[in-house]
Gaussian input, Z-matrix of N, CA and C with variables (Angstrom, degrees):
# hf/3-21g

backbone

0 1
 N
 C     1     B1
 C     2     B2     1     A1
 N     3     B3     2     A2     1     D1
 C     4     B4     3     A3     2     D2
 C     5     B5     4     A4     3     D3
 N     6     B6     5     A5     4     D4
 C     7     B7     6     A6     5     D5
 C     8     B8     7     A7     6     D6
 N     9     B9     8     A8     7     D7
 C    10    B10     9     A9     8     D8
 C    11    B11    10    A10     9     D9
 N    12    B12    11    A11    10    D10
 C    13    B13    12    A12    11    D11
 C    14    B14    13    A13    12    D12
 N    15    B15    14    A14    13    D13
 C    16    B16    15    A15    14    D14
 C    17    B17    16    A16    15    D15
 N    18    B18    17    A17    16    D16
 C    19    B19    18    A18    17    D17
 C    20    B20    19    A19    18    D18
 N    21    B21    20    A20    19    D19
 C    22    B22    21    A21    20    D20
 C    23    B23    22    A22    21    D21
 N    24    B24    23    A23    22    D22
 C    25    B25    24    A24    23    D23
 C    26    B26    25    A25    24    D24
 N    27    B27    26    A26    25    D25
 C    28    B28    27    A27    26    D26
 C    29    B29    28    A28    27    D27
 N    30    B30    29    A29    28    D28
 C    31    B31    30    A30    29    D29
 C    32    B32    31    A31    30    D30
 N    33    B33    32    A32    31    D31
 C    34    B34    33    A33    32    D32
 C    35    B35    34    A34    33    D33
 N    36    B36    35    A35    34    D34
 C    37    B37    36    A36    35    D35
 C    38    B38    37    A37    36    D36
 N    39    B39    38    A38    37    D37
 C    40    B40    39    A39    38    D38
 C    41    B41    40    A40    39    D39
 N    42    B42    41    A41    40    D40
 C    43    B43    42    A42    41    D41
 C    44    B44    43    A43    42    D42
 N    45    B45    44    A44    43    D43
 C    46    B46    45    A45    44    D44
 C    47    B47    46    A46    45    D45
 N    48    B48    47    A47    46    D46
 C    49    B49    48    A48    47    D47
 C    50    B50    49    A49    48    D48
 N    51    B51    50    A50    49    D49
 C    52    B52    51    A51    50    D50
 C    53    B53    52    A52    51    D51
 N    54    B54    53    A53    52    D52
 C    55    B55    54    A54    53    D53
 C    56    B56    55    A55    54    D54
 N    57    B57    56    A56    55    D55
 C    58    B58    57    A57    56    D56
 C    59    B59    58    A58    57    D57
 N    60    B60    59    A59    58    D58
 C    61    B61    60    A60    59    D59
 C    62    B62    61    A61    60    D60
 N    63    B63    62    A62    61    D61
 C    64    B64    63    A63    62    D62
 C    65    B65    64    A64    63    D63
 N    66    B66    65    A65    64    D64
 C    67    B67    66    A66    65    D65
 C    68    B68    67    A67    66    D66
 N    69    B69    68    A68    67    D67
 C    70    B70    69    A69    68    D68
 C    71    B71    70    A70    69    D69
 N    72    B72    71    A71    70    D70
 C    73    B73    72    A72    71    D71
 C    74    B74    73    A73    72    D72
 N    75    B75    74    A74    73    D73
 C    76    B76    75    A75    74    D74
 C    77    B77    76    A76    75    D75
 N    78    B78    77    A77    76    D76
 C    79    B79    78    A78    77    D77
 C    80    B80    79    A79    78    D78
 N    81    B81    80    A80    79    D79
 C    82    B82    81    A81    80    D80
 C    83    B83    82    A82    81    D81
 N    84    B84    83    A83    82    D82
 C    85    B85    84    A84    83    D83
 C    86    B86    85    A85    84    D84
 N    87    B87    86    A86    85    D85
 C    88    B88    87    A87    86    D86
 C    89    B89    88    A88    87    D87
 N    90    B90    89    A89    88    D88
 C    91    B91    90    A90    89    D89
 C    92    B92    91    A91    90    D90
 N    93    B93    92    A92    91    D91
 C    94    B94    93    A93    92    D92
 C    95    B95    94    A94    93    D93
 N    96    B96    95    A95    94    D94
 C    97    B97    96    A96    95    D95
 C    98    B98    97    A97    96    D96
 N    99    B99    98    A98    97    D97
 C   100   B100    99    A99    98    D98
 C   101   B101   100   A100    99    D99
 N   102   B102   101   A101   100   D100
 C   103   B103   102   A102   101   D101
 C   104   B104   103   A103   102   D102
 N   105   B105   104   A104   103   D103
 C   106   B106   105   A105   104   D104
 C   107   B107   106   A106   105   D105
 N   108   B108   107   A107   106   D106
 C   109   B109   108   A108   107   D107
 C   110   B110   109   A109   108   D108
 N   111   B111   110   A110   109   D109
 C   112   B112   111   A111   110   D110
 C   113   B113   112   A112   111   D111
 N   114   B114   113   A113   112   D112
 C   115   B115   114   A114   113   D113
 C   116   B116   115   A115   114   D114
 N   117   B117   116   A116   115   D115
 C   118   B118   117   A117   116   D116
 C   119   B119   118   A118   117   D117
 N   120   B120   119   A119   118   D118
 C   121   B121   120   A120   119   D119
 C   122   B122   121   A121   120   D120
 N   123   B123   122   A122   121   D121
 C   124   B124   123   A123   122   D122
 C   125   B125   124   A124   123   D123
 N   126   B126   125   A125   124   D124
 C   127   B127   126   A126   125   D125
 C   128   B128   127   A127   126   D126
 N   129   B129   128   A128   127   D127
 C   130   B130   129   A129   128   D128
 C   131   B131   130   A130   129   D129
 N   132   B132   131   A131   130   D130
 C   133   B133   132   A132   131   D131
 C   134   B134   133   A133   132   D132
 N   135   B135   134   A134   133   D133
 C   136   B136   135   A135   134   D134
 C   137   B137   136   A136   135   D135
 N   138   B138   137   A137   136   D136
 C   139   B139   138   A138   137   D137
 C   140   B140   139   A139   138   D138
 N   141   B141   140   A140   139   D139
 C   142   B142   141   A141   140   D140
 C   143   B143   142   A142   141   D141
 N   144   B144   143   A143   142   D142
 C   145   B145   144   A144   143   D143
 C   146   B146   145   A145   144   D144
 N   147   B147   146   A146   145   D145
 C   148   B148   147   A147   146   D146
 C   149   B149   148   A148   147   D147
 N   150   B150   149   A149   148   D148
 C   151   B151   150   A150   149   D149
 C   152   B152   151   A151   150   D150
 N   153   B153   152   A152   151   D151
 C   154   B154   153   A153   152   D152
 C   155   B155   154   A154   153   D153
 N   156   B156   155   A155   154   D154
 C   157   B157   156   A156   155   D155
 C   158   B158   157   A157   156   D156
 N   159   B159   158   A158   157   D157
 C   160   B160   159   A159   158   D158
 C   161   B161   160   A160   159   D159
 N   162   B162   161   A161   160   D160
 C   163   B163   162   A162   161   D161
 C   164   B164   163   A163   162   D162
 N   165   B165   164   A164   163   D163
 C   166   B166   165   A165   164   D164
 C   167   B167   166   A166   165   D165
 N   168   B168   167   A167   166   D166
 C   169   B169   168   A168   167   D167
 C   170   B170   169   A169   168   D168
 N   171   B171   170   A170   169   D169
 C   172   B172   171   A171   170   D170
 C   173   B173   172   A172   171   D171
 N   174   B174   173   A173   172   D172
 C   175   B175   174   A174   173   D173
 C   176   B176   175   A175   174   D174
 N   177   B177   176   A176   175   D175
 C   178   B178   177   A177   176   D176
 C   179   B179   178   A178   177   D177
 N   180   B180   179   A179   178   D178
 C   181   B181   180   A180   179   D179
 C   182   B182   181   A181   180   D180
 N   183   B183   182   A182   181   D181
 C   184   B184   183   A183   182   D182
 C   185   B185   184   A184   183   D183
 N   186   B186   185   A185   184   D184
 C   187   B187   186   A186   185   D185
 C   188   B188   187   A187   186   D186
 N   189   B189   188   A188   187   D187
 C   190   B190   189   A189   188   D188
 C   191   B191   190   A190   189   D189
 N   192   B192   191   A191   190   D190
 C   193   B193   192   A192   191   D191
 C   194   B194   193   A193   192   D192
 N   195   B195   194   A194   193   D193
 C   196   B196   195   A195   194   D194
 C   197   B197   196   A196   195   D195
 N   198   B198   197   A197   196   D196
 C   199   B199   198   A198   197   D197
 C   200   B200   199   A199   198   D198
 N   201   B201   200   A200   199   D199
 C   202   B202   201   A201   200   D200
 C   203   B203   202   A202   201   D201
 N   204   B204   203   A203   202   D202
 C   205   B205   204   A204   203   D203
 C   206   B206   205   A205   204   D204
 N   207   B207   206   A206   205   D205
 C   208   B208   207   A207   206   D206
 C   209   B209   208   A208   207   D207
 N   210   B210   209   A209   208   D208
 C   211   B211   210   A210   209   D209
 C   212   B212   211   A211   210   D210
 N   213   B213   212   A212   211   D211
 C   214   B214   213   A213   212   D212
 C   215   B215   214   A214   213   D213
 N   216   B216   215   A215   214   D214
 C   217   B217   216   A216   215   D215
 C   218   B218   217   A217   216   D216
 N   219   B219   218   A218   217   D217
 C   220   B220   219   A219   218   D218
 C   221   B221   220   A220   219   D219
 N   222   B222   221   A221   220   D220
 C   223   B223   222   A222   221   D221
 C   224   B224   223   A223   222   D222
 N   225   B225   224   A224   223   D223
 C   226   B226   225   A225   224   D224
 C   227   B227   226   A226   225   D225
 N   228   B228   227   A227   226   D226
 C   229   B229   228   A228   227   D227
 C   230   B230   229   A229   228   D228
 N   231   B231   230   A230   229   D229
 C   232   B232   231   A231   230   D230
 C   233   B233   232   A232   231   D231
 N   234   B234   233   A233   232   D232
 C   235   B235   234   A234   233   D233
 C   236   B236   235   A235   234   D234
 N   237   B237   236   A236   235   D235
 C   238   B238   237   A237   236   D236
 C   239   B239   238   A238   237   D237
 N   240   B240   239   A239   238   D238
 C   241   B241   240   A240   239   D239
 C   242   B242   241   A241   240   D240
 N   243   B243   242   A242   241   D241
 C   244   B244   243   A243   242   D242
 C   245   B245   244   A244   243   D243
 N   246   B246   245   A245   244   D244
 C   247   B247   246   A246   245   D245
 C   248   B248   247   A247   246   D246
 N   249   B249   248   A248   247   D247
 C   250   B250   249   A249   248   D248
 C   251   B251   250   A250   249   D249
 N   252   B252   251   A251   250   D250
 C   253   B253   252   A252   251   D251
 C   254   B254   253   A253   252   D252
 N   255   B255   254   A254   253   D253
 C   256   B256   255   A255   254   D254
 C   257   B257   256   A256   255   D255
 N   258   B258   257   A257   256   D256
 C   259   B259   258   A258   257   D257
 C   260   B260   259   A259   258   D258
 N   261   B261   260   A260   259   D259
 C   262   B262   261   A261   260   D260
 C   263   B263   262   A262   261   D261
 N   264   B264   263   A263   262   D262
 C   265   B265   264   A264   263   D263
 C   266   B266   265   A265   264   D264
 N   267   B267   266   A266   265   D265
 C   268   B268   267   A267   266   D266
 C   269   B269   268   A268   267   D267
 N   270   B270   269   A269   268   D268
 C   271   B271   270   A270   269   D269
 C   272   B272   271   A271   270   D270
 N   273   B273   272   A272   271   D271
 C   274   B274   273   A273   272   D272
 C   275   B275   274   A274   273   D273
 N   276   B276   275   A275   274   D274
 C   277   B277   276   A276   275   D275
 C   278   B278   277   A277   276   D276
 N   279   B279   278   A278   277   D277
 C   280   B280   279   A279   278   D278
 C   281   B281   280   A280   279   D279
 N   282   B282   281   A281   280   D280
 C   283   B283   282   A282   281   D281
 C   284   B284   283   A283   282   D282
 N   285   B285   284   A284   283   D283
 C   286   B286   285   A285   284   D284
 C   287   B287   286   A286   285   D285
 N   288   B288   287   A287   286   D286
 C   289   B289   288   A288   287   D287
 C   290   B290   289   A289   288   D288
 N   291   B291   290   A290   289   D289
 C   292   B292   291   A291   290   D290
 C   293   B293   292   A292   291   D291
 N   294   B294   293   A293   292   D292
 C   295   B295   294   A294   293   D293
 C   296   B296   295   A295   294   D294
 N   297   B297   296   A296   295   D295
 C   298   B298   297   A297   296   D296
 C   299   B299   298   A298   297   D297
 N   300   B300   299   A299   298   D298
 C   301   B301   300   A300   299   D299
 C   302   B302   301   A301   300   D300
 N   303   B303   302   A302   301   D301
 C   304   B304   303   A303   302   D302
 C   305   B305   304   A304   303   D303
 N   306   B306   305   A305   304   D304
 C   307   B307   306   A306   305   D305
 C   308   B308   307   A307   306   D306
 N   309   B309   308   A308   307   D307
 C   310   B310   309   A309   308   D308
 C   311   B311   310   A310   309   D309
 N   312   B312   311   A311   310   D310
 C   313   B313   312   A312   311   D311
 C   314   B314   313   A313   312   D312
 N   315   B315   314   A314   313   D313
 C   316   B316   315   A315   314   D314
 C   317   B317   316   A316   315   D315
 N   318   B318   317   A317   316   D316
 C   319   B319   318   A318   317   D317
 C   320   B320   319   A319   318   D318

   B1=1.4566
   B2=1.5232
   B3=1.4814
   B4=1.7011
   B5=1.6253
   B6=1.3031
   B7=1.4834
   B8=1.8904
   B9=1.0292
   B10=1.6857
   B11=1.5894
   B12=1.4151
   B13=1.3505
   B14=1.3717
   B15=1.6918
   B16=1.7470
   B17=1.6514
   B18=1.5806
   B19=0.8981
   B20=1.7370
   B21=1.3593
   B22=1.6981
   B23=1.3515
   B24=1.8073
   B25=1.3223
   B26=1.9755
   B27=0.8129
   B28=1.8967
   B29=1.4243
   B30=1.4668
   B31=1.3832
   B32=2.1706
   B33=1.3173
   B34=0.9884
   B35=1.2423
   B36=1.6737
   B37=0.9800
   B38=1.4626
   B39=1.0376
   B40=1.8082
   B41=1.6710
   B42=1.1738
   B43=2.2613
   B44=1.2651
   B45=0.9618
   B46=1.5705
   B47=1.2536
   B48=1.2064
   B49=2.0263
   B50=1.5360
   B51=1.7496
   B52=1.3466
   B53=1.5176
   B54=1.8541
   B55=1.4890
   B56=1.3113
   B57=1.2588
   B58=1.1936
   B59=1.8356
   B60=1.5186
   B61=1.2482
   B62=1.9833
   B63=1.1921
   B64=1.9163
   B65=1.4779
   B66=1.0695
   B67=1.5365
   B68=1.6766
   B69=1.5634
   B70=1.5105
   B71=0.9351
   B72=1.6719
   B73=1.9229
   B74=1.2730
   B75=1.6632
   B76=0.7836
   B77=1.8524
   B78=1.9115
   B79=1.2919
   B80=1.2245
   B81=1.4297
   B82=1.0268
   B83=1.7731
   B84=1.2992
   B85=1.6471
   B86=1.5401
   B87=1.4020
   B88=1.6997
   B89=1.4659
   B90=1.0502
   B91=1.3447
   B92=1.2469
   B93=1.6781
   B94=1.3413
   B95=1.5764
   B96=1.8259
   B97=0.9832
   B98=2.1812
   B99=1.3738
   B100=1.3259
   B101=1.8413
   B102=1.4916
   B103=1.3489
   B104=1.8485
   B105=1.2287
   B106=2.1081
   B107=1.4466
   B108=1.4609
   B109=1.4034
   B110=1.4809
   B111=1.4744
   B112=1.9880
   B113=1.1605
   B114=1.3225
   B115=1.8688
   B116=1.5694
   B117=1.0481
   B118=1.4089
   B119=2.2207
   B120=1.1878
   B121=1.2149
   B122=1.5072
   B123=1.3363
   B124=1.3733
   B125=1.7278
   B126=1.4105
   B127=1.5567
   B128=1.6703
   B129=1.4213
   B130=1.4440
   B131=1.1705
   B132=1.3659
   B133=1.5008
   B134=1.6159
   B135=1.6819
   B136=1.3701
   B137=1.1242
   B138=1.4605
   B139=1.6489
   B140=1.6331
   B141=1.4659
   B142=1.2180
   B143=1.2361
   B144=1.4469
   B145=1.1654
   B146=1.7883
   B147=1.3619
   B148=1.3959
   B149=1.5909
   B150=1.1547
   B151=1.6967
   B152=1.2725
   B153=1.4680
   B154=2.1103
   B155=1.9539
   B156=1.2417
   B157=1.4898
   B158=1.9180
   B159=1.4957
   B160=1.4306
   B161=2.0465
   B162=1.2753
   B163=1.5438
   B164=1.3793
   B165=1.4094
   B166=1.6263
   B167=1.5786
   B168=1.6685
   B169=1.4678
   B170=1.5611
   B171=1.0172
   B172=1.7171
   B173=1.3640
   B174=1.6535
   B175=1.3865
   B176=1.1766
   B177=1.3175
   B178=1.8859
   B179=1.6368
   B180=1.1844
   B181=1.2407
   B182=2.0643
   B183=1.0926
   B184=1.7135
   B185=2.0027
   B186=1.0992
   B187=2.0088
   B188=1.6144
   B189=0.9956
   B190=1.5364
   B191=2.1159
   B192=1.6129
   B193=1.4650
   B194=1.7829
   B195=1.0805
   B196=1.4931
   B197=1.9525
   B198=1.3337
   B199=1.5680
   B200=1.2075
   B201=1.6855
   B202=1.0097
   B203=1.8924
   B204=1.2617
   B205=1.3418
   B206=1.3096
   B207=1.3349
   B208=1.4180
   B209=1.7722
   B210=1.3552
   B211=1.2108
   B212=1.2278
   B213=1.3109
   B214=1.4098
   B215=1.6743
   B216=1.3606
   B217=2.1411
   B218=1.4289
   B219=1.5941
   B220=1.4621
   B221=1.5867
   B222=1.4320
   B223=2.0084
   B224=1.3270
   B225=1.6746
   B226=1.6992
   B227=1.4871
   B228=1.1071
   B229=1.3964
   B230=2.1698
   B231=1.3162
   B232=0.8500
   B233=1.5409
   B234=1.2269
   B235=2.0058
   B236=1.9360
   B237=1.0710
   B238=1.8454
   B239=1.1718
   B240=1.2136
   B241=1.8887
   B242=1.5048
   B243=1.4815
   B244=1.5453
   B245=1.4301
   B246=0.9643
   B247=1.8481
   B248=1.3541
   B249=1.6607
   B250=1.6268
   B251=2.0466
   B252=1.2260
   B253=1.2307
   B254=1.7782
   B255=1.1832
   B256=1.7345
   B257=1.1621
   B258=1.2988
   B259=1.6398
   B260=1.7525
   B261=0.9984
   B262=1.5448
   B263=2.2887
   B264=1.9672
   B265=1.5219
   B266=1.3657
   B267=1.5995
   B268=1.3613
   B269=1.3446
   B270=1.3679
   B271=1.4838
   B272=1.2919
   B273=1.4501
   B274=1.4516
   B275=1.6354
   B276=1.7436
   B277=1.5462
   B278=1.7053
   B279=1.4353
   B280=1.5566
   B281=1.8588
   B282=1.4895
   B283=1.5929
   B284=1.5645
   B285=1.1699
   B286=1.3637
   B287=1.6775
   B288=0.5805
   B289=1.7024
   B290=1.9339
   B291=1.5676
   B292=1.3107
   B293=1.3452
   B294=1.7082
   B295=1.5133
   B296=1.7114
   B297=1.1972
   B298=1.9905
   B299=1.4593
   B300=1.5031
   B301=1.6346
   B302=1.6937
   B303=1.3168
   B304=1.2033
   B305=1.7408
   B306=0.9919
   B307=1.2725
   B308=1.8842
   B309=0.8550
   B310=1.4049
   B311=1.6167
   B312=1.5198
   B313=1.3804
   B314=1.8540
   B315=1.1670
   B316=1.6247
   B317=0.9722
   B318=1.4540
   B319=1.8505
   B320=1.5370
   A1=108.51
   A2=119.70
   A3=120.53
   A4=99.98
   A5=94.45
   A6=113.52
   A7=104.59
   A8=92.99
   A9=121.53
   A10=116.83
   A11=99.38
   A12=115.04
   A13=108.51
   A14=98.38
   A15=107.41
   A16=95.49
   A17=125.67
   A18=116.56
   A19=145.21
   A20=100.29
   A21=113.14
   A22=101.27
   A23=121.80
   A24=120.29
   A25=98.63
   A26=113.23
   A27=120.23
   A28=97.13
   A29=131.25
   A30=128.49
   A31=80.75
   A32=112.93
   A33=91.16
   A34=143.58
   A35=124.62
   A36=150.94
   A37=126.10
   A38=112.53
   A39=116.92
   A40=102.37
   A41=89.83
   A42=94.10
   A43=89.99
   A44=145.09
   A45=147.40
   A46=119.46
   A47=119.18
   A48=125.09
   A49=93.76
   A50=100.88
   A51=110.41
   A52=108.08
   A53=104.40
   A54=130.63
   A55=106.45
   A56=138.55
   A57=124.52
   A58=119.22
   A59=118.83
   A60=139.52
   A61=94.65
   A62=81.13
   A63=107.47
   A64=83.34
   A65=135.49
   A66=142.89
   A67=95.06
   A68=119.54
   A69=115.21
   A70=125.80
   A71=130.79
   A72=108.82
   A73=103.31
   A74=126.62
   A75=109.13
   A76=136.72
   A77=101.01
   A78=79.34
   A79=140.72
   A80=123.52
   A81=125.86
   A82=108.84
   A83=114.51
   A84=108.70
   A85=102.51
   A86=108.91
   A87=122.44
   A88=103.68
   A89=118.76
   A90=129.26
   A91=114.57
   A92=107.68
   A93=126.11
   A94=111.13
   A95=124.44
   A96=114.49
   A97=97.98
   A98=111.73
   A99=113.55
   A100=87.83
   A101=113.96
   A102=120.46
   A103=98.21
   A104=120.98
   A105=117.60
   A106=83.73
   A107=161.40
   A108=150.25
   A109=106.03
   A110=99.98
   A111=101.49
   A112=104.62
   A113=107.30
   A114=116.46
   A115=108.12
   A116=106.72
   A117=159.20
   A118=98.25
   A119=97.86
   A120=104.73
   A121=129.84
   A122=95.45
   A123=114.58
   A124=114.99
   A125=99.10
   A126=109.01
   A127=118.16
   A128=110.59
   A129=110.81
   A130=141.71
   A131=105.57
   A132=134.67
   A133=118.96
   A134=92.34
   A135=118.00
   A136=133.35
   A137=94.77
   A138=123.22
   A139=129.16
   A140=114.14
   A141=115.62
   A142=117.27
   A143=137.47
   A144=120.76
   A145=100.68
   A146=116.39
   A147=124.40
   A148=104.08
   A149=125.40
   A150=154.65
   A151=96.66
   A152=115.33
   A153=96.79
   A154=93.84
   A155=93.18
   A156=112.26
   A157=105.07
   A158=106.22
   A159=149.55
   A160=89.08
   A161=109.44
   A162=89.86
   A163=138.38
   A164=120.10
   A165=128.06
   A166=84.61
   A167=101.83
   A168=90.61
   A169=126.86
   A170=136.71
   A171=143.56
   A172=121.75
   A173=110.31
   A174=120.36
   A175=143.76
   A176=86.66
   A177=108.11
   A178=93.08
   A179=124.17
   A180=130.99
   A181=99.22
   A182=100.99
   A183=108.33
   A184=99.13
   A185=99.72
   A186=110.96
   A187=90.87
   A188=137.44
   A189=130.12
   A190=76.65
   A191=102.44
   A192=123.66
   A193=85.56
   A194=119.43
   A195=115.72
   A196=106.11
   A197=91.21
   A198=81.48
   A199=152.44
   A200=97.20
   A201=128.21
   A202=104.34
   A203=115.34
   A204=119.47
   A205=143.74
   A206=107.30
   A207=137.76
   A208=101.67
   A209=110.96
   A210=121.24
   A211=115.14
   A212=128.83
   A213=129.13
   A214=105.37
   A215=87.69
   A216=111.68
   A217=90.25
   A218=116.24
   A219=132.61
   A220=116.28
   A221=69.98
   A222=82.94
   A223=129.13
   A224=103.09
   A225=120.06
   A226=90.92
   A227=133.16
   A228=111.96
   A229=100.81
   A230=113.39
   A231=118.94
   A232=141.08
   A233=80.74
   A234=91.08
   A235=107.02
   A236=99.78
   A237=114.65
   A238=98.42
   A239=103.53
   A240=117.59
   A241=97.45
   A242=135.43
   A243=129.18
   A244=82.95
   A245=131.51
   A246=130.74
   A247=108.44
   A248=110.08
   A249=123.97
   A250=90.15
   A251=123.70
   A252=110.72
   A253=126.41
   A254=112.64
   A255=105.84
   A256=113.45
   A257=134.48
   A258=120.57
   A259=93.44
   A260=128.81
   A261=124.86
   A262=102.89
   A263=84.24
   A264=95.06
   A265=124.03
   A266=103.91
   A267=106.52
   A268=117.80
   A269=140.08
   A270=139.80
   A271=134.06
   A272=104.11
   A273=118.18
   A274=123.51
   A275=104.02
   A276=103.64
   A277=127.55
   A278=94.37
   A279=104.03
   A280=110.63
   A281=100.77
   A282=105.32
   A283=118.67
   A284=152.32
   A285=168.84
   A286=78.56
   A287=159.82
   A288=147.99
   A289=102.33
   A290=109.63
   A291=112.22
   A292=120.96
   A293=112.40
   A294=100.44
   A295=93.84
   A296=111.00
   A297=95.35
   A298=111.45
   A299=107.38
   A300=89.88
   A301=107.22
   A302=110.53
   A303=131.45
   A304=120.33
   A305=94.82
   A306=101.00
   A307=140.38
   A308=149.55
   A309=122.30
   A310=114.86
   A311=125.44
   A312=109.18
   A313=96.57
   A314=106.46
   A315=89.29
   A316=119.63
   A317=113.35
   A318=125.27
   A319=97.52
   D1=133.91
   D2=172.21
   D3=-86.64
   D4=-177.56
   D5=-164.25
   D6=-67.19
   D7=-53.89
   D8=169.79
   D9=-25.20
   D10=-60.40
   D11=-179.25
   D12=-61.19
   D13=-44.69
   D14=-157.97
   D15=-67.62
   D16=-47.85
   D17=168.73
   D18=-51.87
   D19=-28.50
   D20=-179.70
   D21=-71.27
   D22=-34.08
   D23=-164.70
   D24=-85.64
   D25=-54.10
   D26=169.02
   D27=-31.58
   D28=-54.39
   D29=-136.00
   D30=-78.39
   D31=-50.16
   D32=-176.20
   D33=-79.90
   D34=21.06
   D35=142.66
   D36=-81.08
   D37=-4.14
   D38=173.35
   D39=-77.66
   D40=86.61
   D41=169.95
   D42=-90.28
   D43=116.19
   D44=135.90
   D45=-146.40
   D46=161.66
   D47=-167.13
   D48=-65.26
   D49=141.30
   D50=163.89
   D51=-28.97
   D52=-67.06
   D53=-178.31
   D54=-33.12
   D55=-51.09
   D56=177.46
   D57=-98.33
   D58=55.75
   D59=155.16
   D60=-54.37
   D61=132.26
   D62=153.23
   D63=67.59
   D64=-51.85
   D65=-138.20
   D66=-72.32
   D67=-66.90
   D68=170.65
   D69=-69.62
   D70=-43.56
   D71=168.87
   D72=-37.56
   D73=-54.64
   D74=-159.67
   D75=-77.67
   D76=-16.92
   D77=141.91
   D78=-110.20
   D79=23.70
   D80=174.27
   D81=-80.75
   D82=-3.58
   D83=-174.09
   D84=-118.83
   D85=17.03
   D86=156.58
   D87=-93.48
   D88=-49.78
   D89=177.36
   D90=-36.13
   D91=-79.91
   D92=178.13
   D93=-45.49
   D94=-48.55
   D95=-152.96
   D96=-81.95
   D97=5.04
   D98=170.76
   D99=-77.25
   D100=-81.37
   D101=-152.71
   D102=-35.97
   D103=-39.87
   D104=177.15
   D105=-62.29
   D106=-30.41
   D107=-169.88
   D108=-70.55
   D109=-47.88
   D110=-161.15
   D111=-76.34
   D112=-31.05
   D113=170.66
   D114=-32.54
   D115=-76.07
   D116=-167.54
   D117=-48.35
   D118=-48.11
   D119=173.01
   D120=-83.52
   D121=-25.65
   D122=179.36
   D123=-77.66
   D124=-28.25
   D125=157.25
   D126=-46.37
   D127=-60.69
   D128=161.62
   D129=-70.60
   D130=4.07
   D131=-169.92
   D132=-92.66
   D133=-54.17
   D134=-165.24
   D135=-108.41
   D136=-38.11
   D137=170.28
   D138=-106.48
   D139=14.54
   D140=-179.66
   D141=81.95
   D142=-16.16
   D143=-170.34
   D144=121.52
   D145=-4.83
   D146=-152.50
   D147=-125.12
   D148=114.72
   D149=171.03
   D150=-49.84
   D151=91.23
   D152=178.02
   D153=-97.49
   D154=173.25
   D155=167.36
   D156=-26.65
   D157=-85.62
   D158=-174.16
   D159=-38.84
   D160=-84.62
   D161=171.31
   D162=-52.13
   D163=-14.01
   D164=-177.87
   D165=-69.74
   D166=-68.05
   D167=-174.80
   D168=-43.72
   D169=-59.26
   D170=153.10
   D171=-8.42
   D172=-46.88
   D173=149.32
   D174=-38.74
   D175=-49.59
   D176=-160.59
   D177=-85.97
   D178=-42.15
   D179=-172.02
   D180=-66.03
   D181=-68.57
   D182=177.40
   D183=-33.91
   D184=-65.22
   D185=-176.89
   D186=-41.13
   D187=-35.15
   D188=-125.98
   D189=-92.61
   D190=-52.67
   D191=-166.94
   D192=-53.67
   D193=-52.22
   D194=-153.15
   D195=-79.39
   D196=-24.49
   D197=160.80
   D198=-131.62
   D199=41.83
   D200=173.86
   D201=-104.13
   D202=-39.30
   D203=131.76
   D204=1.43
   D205=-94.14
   D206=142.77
   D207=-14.19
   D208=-84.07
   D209=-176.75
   D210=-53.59
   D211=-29.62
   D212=163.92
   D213=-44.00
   D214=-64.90
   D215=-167.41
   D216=-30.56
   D217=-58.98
   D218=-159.50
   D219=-45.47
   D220=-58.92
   D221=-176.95
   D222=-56.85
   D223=-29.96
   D224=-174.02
   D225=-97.82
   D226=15.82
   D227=167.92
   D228=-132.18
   D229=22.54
   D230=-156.61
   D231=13.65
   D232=63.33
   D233=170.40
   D234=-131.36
   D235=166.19
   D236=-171.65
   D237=-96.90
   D238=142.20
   D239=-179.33
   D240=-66.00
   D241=-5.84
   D242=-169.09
   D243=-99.75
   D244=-44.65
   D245=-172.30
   D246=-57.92
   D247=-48.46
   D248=-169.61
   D249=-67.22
   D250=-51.68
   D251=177.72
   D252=-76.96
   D253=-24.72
   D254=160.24
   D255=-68.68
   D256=-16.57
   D257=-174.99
   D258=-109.11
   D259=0.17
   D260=179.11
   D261=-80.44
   D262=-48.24
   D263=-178.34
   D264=-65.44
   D265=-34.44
   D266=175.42
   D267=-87.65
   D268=-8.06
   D269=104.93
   D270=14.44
   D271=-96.51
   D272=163.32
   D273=-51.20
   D274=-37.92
   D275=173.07
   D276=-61.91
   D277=-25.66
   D278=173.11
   D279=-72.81
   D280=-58.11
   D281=172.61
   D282=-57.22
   D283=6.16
   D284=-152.16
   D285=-154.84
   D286=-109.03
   D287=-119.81
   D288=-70.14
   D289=-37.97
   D290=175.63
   D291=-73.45
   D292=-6.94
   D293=-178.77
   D294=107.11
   D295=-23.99
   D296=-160.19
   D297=-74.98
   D298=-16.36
   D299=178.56
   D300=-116.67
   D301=132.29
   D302=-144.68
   D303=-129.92
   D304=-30.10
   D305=-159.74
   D306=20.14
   D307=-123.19
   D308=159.76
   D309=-71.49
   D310=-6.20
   D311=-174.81
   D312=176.53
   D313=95.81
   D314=168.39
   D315=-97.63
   D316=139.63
   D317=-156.99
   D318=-120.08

């Protein structure tokens, strides 16, 4: 599936008040992007430190909430989830070409 699709199909699941444009994607994709956190913690929590089957899934499902979200944000601010990701890449491609992203050591 492209971004496009994923978005046309989201848009028609966005029930929410005109009145609350931008305002609930957007907090609903604070929300969500905590619940991919507790996941995430609960790995070290629950599972030792260890990615089982059962939490990947938990993940993937939480991501699914957050970017469908996302695509909400998109739509009420009229831009395409392919736009929101070419200007994210060409972003990062500038910061990676200048040296800025680094992480403990880029080799």
């Amino acid at each position: 599936m492209d971004f496009s699709s994923y978005q046309d199909g989201a848009r028609k699941t966005a029930l929410y008040p005109e009145a609350a444009k931008i305002i609930y994607p957007a907090l609903g994709l604070a929300g969500e992007a905590g619940e991919v956190a507790n996941q995430v913690k609960k790995i070290l929590r629950d599972n030792a430190g260890e990615l089982t089957p059962e939490r990947r899934a938990k993940i993937i499902d939480e991501l699914g909430d957050v970017l469908w979200y996302a695509a909400a944000l998109a739509t009420d601010i009229g831009i395409s989830l392919e736009e929101v990701a070419a200007e994210n890449l060409a972003k990062l491609a500038k910061r990676y070409d200048s040296g800025t992203i680094q992480g403990d050591k880029r080799e």
